[in-house]
C-alpha positions, 0 to 999 in steps of 0.5 A: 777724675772727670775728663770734660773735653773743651767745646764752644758749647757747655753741655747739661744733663737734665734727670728726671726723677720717677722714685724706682723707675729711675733705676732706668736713669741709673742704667743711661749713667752707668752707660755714659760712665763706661763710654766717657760721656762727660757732661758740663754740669748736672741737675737732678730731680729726686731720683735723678738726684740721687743717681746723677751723684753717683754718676759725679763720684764716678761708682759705676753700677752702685746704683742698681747694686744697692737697689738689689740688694737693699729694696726688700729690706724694711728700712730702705722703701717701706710702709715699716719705714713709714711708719716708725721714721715718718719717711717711706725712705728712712733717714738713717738707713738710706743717707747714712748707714747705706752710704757710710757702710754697707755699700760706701759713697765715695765723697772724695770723688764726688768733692772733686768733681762736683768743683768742676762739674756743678751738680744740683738738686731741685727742690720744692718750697713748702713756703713759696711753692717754687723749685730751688737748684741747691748746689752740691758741693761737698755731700757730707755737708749737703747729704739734707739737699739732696734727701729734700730732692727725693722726699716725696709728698704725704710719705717723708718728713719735711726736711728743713735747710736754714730753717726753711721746709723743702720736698721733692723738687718734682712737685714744682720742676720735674724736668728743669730744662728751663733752668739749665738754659738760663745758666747757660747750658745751650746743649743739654740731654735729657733723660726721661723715666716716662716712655713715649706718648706719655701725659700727666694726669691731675693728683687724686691724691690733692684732697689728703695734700689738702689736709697735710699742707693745709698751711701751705697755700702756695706750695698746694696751688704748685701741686694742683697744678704740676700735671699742667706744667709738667705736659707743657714742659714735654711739648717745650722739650719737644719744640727744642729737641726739633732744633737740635739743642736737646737730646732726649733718652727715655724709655723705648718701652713701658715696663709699668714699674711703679714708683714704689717697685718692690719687684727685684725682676722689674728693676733689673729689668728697667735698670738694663733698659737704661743701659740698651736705650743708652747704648742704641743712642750713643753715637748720636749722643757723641755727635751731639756733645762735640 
């Protein structure tokens, strides 16, 4: 279980998704695990999702263990997945048959500390076209949250919860530093998968959006815009990392893996980053956290 140490002010960890550049998230958390940084509670986007559940069960190094194991295998992250399941991440194999057999989640864990911990996954509204935080509570029951955290736009199927469709959260929040203040998080950590001096750039790929979710005003207008929202959250996460109430990891270089990285060398690589940036920082970051 967890140790969360008391303190007058509750820490939260901010995670940035990034598809396969956040192996790097994968590394800061294994990082963390090994020296018994406990946050007080979790926000995900995507990737960050995905990793930080690992981070709540406690699986120290599952991450990068499957991810060598399994990035080359069609079903995991391919066009072959794509194509015959409609998602570039296949359902099946990445929600189900990766975490139920060949590399097993440990649910229990993750039940018992995400009571404590409160563990969520940004998402975005295809109807509204603004983020929603849903909660994790138990992932056998929520295992659809956080797939709909993590399906990126015109490559996955629109995952439907209470019969409302949701995509990657990234689209409407991709570092909610906002929303963890506004739940009373006054400290948090931040852990970027861009390295410095980095800057959103509009989509080139808006005209297929266009066509793809013509249905969905809302929902494009958030996607036209996320480069302008995304460069102003930067220069708001920089305003309060210079009061002191952030701290922000993020790569100390530009590997240039690519969000759809299939080259085990460059995962590995951005996986042991992680953990050296994580490691450089780490007395800061227990300073920071008493």
């Amino acid at each position: 279980m967890i140790n969360i140490p008391d303190r007058k002010e509750k820490v939260g960890l901010v995670l940035e998704g990034g598809g396969m550049r956040g192996i790097y998230t994968a590394g800061v958390l294994d990082e963390f695990m090994k020296n018994n940084i406990a946050a007080d509670g979790v926000v995900g986007v995507s990737a960050g999702s995905i990793h930080g559940t690992s981070y709540i069960s406690e699986q120290f190094g599952r991450s990068i263990r499957y991810y060598m194991k399994y990035r080359n295998d069609k079903r995991f992250m391919s066009a072959y997945s794509l194509i015959t399941t409609g998602d570039i991440c296949g359902k099946e194999f990445c929600y189900e048959t990766i975490p139920n057999e060949l590399d097993k989640f440990d649910y229990a864990a993750f039940k018992e500390n995400a009571a404590r911990i409160p563990i969520y996954a940004t998402v975005t509204s295809l109807e509204t076209g603004e983020a929603e935080y849903l909660r994790l509570f138990d992932l056998k029951e929520d295992m659809d949250k956080l797939r709909a955290s993590a399906s990126m736009p015109l490559v996955s199927n629109t995952v439907m919860i209470n019969d409302k469709g949701y995509l990657d959260g990234g689209s409407a929040d991709s570092i909610p530093i906002m929303f963890m203040r506004k739940k009373g998080y006054k400290k948090n950590i931040i852990v970027l998968t861009q390295p410095e001096g980095y800057e959103k750039k509009p989509d080139k790929t808006m005209p297929l959006m266009k066509r793809r979710y013509k249905d969905y005003p809302e929902y494009l207008e958030t996607c036209e815009n996320r480069y302008i929202m995304y460069n102003k959250t930067l220069r708001y996460i920089e305003y309060l990392e210079k009061k002191g109430e952030v701290l922000v990891i993020k790569p100390s270089r530009d590997l240039h893996v690519k969000r759809t990285e299939k080259n085990i060398d460059n995962i590995k690589r951005l996986y042991k980053l992680g953990r050296y940036d994580a490691r450089n920082i780490m007395e800061s970051l227990k300073d920071f956290i008493k």
